[in-house]
Residue, then its C-alpha position, 0 to 999 in steps of 0.5 A: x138579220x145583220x150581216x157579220x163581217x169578221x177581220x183578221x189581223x196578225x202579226x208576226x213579231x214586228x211584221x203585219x201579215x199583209x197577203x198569203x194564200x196557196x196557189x198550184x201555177x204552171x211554173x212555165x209561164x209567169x205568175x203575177x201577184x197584185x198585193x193592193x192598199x187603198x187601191x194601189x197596186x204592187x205586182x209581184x212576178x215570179x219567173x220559174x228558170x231551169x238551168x241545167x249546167x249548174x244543179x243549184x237553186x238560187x232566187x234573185x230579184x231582177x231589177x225593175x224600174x216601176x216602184x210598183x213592180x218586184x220581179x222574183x226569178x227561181x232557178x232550178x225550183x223543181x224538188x218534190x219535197x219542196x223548198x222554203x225560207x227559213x226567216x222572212x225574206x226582204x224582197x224592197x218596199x211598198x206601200x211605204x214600209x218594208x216588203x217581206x216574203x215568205x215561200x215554201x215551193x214545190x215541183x210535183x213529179x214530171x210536171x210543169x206545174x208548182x204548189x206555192x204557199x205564201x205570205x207577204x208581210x208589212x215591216x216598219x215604214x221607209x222614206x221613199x219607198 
């Protein structure tokens, strides 16, 4: 019998959905997501920070100097009910086409650790990216 091997491709509007998934992470410490094509890498690194004389949320990409590497911080991300984007966010390049993520993100109660369900998606191509 021959093994069947099933491929899924989906495509949002003009994005093609390159990653997603769902991962509880102990936000405490660093979490690196390797997104790979042909065998290269592009890590994703979220860093959780708390910062208690300002009660905002805010995320910030952090400036890096490998192409290969996109640093996410997240300030004050600690709501039970969770956090997300309303549209797909444009977080740089890789693989030569726009980087676009996507989140929803949410603390569980007095712990350090975060329930994060994702998707990373494809956009048109880039020169030098």
């Amino acid at each position: 019998m021959k093994n069947m091997e099933l491929k899924v491709k989906i495509k949002n509007g003009l994005l093609d959905l390159s990653a997603s998934g769902v991962i509880i992470i102990d936000s405490s410490k660093p979490v690196v997501l390797t997104l790979f094509d042909n065998d290269e890498p592009m890590n994703i690194e979220m860093i959780f920070m708390n910062d208690p004389k300002n009660e905002l949320t805010s995320r910030n990409i952090r400036e890096v100097q490998s192409k290969n590497k996109i640093i996410i911080e997240f300030v004050n991300y600690n709501e039970i009910y969770g956090y997300y984007t309303n549209e797909p966010w444009s977080i740089g390049a890789a693989f030569g086409k726009e980087l676009f993520f996507t989140y929803s993100i949410s603390a569980f109660l007095e712990s350090k650790m975060k329930k994060i369900e994702y998707s990373f998606l494809l956009g048109k191509e880039v020169k030098n990216g």
